[in-house]
C-alpha positions as CSV (number, residue, x, y, z in Angstrom):
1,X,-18.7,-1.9,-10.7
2,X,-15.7,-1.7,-8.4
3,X,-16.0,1.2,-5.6
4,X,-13.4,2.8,-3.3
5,X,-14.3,3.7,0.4
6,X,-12.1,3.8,3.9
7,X,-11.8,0.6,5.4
8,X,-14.0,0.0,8.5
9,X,-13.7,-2.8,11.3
10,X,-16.2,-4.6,9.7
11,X,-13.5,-5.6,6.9
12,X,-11.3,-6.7,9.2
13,X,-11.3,-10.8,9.0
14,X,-11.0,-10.2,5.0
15,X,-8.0,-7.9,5.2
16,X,-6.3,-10.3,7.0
17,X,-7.1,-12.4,4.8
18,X,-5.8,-9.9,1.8
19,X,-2.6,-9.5,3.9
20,X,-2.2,-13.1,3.4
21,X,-1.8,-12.5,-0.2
22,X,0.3,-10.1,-0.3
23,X,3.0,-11.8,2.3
24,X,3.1,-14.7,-0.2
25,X,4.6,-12.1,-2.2
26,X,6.6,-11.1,0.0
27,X,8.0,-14.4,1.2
28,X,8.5,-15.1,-2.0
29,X,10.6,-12.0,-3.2
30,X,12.7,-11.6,-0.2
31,X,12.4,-14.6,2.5
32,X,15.5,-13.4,4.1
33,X,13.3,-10.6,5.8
34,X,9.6,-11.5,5.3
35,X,7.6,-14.1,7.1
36,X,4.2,-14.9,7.4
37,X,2.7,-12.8,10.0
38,X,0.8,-14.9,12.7
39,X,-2.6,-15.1,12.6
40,X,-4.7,-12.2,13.9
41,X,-1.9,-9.8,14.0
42,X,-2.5,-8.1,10.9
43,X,-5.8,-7.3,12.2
44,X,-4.4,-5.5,15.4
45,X,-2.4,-3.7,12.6
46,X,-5.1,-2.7,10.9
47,X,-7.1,-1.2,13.9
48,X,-4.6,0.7,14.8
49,X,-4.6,2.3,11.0
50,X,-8.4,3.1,11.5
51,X,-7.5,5.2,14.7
52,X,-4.4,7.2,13.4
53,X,-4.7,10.5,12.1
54,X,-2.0,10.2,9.9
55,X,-2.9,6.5,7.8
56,X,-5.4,5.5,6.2
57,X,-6.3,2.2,4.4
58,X,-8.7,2.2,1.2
59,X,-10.4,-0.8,0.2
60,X,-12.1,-1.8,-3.5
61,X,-15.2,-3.3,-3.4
62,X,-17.1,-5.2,-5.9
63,X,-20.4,-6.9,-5.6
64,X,-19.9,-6.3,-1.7
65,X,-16.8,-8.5,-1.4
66,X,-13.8,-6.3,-0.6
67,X,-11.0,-7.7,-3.6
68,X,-8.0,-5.0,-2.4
69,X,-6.8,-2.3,-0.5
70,X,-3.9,0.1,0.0
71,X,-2.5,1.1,3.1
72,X,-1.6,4.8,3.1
73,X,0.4,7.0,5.0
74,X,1.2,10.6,5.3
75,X,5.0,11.4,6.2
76,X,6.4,15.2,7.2
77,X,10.2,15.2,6.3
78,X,12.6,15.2,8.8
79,X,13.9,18.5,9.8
80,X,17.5,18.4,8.1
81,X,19.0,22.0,6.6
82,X,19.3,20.4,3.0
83,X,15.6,18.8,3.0
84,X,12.4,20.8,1.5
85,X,9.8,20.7,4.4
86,X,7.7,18.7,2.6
87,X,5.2,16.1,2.8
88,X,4.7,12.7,1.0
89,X,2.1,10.2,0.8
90,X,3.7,7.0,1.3
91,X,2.3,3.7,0.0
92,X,2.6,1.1,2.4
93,X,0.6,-1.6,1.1
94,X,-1.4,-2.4,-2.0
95,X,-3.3,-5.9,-3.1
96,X,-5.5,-7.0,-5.4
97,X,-7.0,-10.4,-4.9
98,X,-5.4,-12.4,-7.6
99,X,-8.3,-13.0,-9.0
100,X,-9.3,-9.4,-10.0
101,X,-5.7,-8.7,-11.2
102,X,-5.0,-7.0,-14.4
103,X,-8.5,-5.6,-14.6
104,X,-7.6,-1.6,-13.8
105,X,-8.9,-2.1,-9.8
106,X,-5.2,-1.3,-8.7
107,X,-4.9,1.3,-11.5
108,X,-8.7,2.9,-9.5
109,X,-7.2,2.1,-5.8
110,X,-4.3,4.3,-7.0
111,X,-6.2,7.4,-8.1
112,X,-8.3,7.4,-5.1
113,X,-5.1,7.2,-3.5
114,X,-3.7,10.1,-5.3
115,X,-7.0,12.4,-4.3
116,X,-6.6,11.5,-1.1
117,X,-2.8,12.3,-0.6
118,X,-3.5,15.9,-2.6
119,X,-6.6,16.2,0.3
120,X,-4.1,15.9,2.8
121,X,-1.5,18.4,1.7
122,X,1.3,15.8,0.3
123,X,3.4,17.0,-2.0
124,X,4.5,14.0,-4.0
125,X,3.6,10.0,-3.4
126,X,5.6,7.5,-3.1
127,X,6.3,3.9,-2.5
128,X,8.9,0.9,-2.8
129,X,8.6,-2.5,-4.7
130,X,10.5,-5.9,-5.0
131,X,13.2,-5.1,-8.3
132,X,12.5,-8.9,-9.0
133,X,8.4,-8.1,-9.2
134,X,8.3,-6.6,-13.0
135,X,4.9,-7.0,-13.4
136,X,4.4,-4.4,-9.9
137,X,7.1,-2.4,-11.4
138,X,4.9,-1.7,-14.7
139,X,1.9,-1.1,-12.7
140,X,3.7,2.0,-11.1
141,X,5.1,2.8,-13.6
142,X,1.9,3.2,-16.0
143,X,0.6,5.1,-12.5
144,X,3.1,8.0,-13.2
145,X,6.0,6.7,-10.9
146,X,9.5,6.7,-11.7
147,X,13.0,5.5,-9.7
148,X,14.4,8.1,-7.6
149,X,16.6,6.3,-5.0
150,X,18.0,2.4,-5.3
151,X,18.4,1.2,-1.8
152,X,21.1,-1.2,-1.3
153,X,22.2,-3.9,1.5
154,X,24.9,-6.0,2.6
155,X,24.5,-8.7,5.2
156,X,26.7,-9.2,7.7
C-alpha cells in the first residue's frame, strides 16, 4: 500500500537521492540547460521547501521507503489589467523511482496534489514537461491536463 504524507527532514538524504533521478532526465532531455546538481544542494533546496508557506513537497511511501515525491507550489498572478487575479498550483517537480513506474503511484501523488492545491485556494494546476518525454506527456494527460501555452526559444 503506497501512502502520501508531507515530506519531513528526515527524508532528506533520499530525496536527494530522488532528485538524482529526475536530473538524469533532465540531462537527458535538454543538456543545454540542465546539469547535475552538486551533491547536497538539493537538500538545502529541499529545507527551504519545508519552511515556506507557499511550497510544499509530498512524498509516496511504500513499505517505509519513500519511492517519489512532487514538489508543489502555490503562485498568485501578477497584477496585470488583462490577468484574472487568480491563483495556481504549480508543479515543480514529480518522480517516481524507476522502479515503481507505471504502477498508478504518480497517478496517487497527483490527486493528493490536486486536494491539496483546492485546500489552498488555487484555481487551476499546472505544470511543464520535456515535448521529447511522451511517456510524461500521457501521464498528464490521463491526469486531466491539456496544452495551453508552447514556450519557445532561440539561442543566441
Amino acid at each position: 500500500m503506497v501512502t502520501i504524507r508531507k515530506a519531513t527532514t528526515e527524508d532528506l538524504a533520499r530525496l536527494e537521492e530522488l532528485y538524482r533521478e529526475l536530473e538524469e532526465d533532465a540531462v537527458l532531455y535538454q543538456p543545454e540547460h540542465f546539469v547535475f546538481s552538486p551533491k547536497g544542494t538539493r537538500t538545502e533546496q529541499v529545507k527551504e521547501i519545508l519552511d515556506s508557506d507557499t511550497q510544499t513537497m509530498l512524498v509516496a511511501e511504500k513499505d517505509g521507503e519513500v519511492i517519489g515525491f512532487a514538489h508543489l507550489v502555490l503562485i498568485k498572478a501578477k497584477k496585470v489589467p488583462c490577468l484574472k487575479s487568480e491563483t495556481s498550483l504549480y508543479l515543480q517537480d514529480l518522480v517516481v523511482t524507476s522502479e515503481f513506474r507505471s504502477q498508478g503511484i504518480g497517478t496517487i501523488l497527483m490527486n493528493e496534489a490536486k486536494k491539496y492545491g483546492k485546500e489552498k485556494g488555487a484555481d487551476f494546476f499546472r505544470t511543464q514537461v520535456f515535448p521529447q518525454n511522451t511517456d510524461g506527456l500521457r501521464f498528464y494527460e490521463r491526469n486531466g491536463f491539456s496544452e495551453k501555452m508552447i514556450t519557445i526559444e532561440c539561442p543566441f
